[in-house]
Structure formats: C-alpha cells, structure tokens
N, C-alpha and C positions, 0 to 999 in steps of 0.2 A: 167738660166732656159729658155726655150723654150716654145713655147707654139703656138701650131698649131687650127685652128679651122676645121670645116666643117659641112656642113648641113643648110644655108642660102637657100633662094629662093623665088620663088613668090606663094603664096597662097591668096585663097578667105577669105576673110572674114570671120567669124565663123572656119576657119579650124585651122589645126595644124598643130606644123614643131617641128623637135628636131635638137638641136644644140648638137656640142660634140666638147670639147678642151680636147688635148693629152697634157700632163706635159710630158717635160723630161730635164736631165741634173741635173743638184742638187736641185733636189725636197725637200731635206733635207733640204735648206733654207728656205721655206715658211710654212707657215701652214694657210692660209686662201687661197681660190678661188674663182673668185667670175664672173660678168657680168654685163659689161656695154654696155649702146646703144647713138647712137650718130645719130640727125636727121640732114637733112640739117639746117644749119642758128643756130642751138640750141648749149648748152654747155652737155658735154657726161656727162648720168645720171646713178644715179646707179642703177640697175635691181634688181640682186640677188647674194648672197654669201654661201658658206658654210665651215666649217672649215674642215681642213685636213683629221682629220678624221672621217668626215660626221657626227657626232652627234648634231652640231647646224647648221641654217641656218637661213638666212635673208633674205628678200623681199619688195621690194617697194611697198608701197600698190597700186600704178596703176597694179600692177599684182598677188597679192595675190588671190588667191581663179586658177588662170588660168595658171599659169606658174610654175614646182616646179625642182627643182636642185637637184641633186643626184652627188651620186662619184663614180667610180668602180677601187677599190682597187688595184684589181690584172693588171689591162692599166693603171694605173696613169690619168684616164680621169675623166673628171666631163661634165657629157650635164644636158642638158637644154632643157627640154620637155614645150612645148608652145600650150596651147588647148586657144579655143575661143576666137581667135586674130582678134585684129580689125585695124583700118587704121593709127591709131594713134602709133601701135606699129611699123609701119614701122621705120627701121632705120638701121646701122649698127650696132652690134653689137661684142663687142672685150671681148674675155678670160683675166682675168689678176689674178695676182699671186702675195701675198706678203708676209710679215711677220709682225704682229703686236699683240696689244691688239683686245680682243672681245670689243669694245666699240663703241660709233657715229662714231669714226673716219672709217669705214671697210665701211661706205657709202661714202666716196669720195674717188678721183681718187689716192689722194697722197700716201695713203695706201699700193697700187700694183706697185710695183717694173715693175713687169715683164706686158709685154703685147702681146696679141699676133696680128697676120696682120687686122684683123675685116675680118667679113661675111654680105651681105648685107640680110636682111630679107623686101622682099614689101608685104603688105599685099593692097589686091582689095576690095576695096567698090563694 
C-alpha cells in the first residue's frame, strides 16, 4: 500500500488547513486509516483514525471538537479538515494504514503497517 499525502503549510492561528492521503496498491489489506503528528524532540502521537469504511472514527482529545476525518470512497482518500489550530498543533503530520482490531491498540503507532512521507503543518501565534 501506498500512501501519498498533500495539503500541509503554514497558517495563523485560529485558521484551518485540510490535509488529504490517497491509498493505493492493495487497499484490500487494511481496513483502518488513520493520522499521526510528530513535533520536534517529541514521540509521534496519534491524532485521528477512521475505519475503512468510514462508519466509526477516533480522535485524540487535544482535537476533538476541531479537527474531523472523513473517507471518499470513490479516490480511495481520507483528509483531514483542521478548523481552529493553534501553535501547539504544529508538527508533521504522516497518513498511515493498517489492518487490525477496533480496539486501544488503533492509537499507537504499531497498529499501521503502512506510512506515508509526512507533511509539515506550522501553525503562527
């Protein structure tokens, strides 16, 4: 599996940014998607997930209520829409893809097989 991102960048404070990872290659193997972010000095945290076929999803709660994950069925893509980001969300941020249980484990990293290159998102105070 593959897995491309795009839509990082630098925004103010209060704004928003959508992120989008394209799945391809045997998408057949996984069935979770999800979103991690990695700041400098820190260990890569988990953001948000949702399963294959978009009916459940999961969120850290530093971004619940401000960030929400979607799929589109017919691109094999899942973004990541980011409303009222603050400085703290700055970091990289990488697409990854696994296959698993719905269970704690789908918040860490070991979960996703697949990863893709990361996008940097800065956000400005």
């Amino acid at each position: 599996v593959q897995l491309v991102e795009s839509g990082g960048g630098l925004v103010q404070a209060g704004g928003s940014l959508r992120l989008s990872c394209a799945a391809s290659g045997s998408i057949f193997s996984i069935n979770i998607m999800g979103w991690f972010r990695q700041a400098p000095g820190k260990e890569r945290q988990f953001v948000t997930a949702i399963s294959w076929s978009g009916g459940s999803s999961w969120y850290a709660d530093s971004v619940k209520g401000r960030f929400t994950i979607s799929r589109d069925n017919a691109k094999n893509t899942v973004n990541l829409q980011m409303n009222s980001l603050k400085p703290e969300d700055t970091a990289v941020y990488y697409c990854a893809a696994g296959r698993g249980a719905y269970s704690d484990s789908l918040y860490f990293p070991a979960q996703y097989r697949y990863w893709g290159q990361g996008t940097l998102v800065t956000v400005s105070s």
